[in-house]
N, C-alpha and C positions, 0 to 999 in steps of 0.2 A: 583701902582701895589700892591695890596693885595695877598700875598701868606696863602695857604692851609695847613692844615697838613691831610696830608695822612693816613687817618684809626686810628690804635692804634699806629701811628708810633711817632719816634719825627721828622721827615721830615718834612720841611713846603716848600711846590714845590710852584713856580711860574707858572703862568696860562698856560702857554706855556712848554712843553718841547719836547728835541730834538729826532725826530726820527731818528733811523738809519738803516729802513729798504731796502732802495734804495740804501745805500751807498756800501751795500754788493757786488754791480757789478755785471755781468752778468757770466750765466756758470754753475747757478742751475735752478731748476723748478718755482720759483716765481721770479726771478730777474725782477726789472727794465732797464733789457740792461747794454750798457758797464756804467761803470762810473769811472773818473778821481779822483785817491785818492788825487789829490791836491785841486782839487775842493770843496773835504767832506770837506778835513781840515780846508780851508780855511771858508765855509760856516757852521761847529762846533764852531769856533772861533766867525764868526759875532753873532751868534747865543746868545755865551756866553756873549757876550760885549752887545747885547741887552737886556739882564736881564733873559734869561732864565735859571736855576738852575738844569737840570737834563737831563740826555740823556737817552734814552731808545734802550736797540738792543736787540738781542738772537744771540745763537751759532750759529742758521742754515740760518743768514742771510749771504749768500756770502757763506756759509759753512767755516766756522769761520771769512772770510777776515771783518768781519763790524767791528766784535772786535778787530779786529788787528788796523784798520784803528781810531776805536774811541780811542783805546788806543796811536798811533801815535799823533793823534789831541791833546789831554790831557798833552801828554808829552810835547809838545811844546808852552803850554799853561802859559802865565803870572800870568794870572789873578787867581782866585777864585776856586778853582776845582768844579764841577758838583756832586750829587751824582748819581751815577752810577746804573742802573737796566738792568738787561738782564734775560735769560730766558732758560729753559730747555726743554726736552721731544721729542725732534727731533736730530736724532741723521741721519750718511749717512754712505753708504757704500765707496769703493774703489771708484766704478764708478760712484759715484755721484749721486746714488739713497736716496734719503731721506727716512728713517724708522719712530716709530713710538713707543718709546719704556720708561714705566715707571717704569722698575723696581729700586727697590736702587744702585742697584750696577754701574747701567747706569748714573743713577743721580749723582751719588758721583763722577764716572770720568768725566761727564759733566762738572760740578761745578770746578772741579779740570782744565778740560782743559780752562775753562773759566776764572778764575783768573789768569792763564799764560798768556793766547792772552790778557786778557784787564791790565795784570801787575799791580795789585791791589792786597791787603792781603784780602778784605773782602769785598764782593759785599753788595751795598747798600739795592736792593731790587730783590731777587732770584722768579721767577715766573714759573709755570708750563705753558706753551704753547701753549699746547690744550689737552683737558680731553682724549685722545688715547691712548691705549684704555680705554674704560670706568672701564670695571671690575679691573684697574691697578690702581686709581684713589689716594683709599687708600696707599695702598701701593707706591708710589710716593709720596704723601702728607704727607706721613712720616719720607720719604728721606728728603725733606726739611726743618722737623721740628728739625730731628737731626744735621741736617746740621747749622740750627740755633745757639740751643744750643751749637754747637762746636766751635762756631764766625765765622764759614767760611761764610754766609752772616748774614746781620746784621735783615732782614726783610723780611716775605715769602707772595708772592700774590700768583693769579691764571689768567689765560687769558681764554676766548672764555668759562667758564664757565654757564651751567644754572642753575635755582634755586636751584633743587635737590644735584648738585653735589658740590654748595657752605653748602648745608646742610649736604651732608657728609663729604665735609672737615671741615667745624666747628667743627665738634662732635670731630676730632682727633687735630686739633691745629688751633688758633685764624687764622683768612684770614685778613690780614695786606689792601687788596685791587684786586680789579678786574679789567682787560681786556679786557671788550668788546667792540665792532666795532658799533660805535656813529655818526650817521649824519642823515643832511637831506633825504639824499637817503637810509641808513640804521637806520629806527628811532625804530626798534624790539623789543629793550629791554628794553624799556619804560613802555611796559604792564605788568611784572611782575618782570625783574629782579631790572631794579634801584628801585622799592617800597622797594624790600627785602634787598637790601645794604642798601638804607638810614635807616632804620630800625635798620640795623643789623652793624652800625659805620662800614660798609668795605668801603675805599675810592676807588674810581672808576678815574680811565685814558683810557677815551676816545680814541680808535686808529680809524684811518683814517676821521678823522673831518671832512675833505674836501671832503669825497668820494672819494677819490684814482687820487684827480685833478681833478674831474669833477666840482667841486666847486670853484673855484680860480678864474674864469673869463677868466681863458687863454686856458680853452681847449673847442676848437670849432671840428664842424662835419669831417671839414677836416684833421684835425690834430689826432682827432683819428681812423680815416681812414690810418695814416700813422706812426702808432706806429707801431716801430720795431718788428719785430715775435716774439723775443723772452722778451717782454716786456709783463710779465703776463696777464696785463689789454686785451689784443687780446681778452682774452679767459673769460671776466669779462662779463654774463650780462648787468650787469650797466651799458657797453661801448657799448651796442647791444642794436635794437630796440626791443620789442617797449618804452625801457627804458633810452635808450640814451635822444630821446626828451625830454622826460618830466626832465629828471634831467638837461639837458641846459635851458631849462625854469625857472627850480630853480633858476639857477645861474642866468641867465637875472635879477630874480628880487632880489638878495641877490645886485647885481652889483648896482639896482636903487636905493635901499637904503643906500647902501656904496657911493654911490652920491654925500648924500645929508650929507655927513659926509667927505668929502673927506678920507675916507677909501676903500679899494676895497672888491669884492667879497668874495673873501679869510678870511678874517677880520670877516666880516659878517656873515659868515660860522660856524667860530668858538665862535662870541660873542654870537651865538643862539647854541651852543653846552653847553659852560659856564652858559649858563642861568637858566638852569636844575640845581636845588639844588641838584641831587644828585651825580655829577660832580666835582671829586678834580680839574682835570687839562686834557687838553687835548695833543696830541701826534703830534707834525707839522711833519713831514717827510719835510726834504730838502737835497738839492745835491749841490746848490752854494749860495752863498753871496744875490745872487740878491732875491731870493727865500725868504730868511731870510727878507729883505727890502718888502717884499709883505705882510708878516703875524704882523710881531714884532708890529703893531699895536695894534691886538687884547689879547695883554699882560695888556694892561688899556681899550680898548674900547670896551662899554657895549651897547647893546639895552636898549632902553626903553620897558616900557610894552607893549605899541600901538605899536611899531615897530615890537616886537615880537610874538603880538596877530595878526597883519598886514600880518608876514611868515607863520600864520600858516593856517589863512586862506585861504594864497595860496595854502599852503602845500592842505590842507583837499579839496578846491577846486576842485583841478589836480587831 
């Protein structure tokens, strides 16, 4: 396993690291439905014992419960600790409306309630969210700079960034790394943003590699016919025709190739995520142990070039 370092950071993340957006339970607007915090624990842990280095959440996943729950797992944790990244810019009301909001002041009690739920003096790597609103953009990206300087986190990214807006957070303090949404079903930021990262030494973490599970091998026509209402993917495109097919066709053939490797789809998935130079590491989302046993493959397992000239010809194909 070859680990990374991340941007201008001294991080050097392993290819894999832990999502913890599903772990937040069900009971906001994007939940994955219910989930078992013994379950997260226990599948943070296999996680950690398979060589991954680093977990990733935010405040508004669970509306706060993911940090709570990553911070549980950690505490209980033997081994090596993780370095730790989470995330700002969404903040919620009483009743559990999710807001949208970058001012400093919002940022600075963010960050603050964020080092209590994840029981940490210094967050590893502090992120902005998503650019909401735009004209706040600066001003947020400033919050995090001072936030820096103060030690309250040690490294500042951005997520769901495009080019423009990584060029007006440059102007104001260096972008440690970016967030964007990395797959075969989502390949967007291929045509101008990762040019401009790699270019511009920002490292880049890949979020939902798999397509949100459509990539795994394990989710078929009927099984997403039967996802919970309130399991956000209902309301995902990607899980709707006419794009449901063609992204199980994907999978069908990440699965042929995972094959002839005894690896599975999942694997597969990610080792063509990896493969892009302009890729520190990518983000597994998991909820139990077994889950963990499905991907921890593609921590070492690489395509070759024919293999990966082979997906994409499918890809451009379809």
């Amino acid at each position: 396993m070859q680990n990374k370092r991340l941007g201008n950071s001294d991080m050097f993340l392993s290819p894999l690291g832990i999502g913890a957006w599903a772990i937040g339970g069900a009971g906001w607007a994007f939940s994955w439905s219910s989930q078992d915090d013994r379950d997260s624990v226990k599948a943070i842990h296999a996680a950690l014992d398979a060589g991954m280095n680093w977990i990733d959440t935010a405040a508004v996943y669970g509306l706060g419960h993911s940090e709570v729950v990553v911070a549980q797992a950690l505490k209980d944790y033997s081994g090596r600790k993780p370095f730790v990244f989470t995330k700002c810019g969404r903040n919620w009301t009483s009743d559990r409306v999710i807001t949208k909001d970058l001012r400093a002041a919002s940022i600075r009690q963010e960050c603050e309630d964020s080092l209590k739920r994840l029981q940490v003096e210094t967050i590893d790597l502090y992120q902005i969210h998503w650019p909401e609103p735009d004209e706040s953009v600066e001003e947020g990206w400033s919050a995090l700079a001072e936030l820096q300087k103060e030690g309250k986190v040690r490294w500042i990214g951005v997520s769901n960034f495009n080019v423009q807006q990584l060029k007006r957070a440059q102007a104001i303090a260096q972008v440690t790394s970016l967030q964007p949404p990395y797959s075969l079903v989502r390949p967007e930021v291929e045509t101008e943003v990762l040019p401009h990262v790699l270019q511009n030494q920002i490292g880049v973490l890949a979020y939902s590699p798999m397509g949100s599970g459509l990539l795994t091998g394990a989710m078929t026509r009927e099984r997403v016919t039967n996802l919970p209402q309130d399991d956000w993917r209902v309301r995902n495109p990607q899980f709707q025709e006419p794009l449901l097919s063609r992204n199980l066709k994907i999978a069908d053939k990440l699965s042929e190739i995972g094959a002839r490797h005894n690896r599975t789809a999942a694997e597969v998935a990610l080792a063509w995520v990896l493969h892009q130079p302009a890729i520190t590491a990518a983000i597994v989302g998991i909820r139990t142990p077994e889950q963990v046993a499905g991907v921890r493959g593609a921590l070492e397992f690489r395509l070759s070039d024919s293999e990966f000239a082979e997906i994409e010809g499918f890809r451009h194909a379809g």
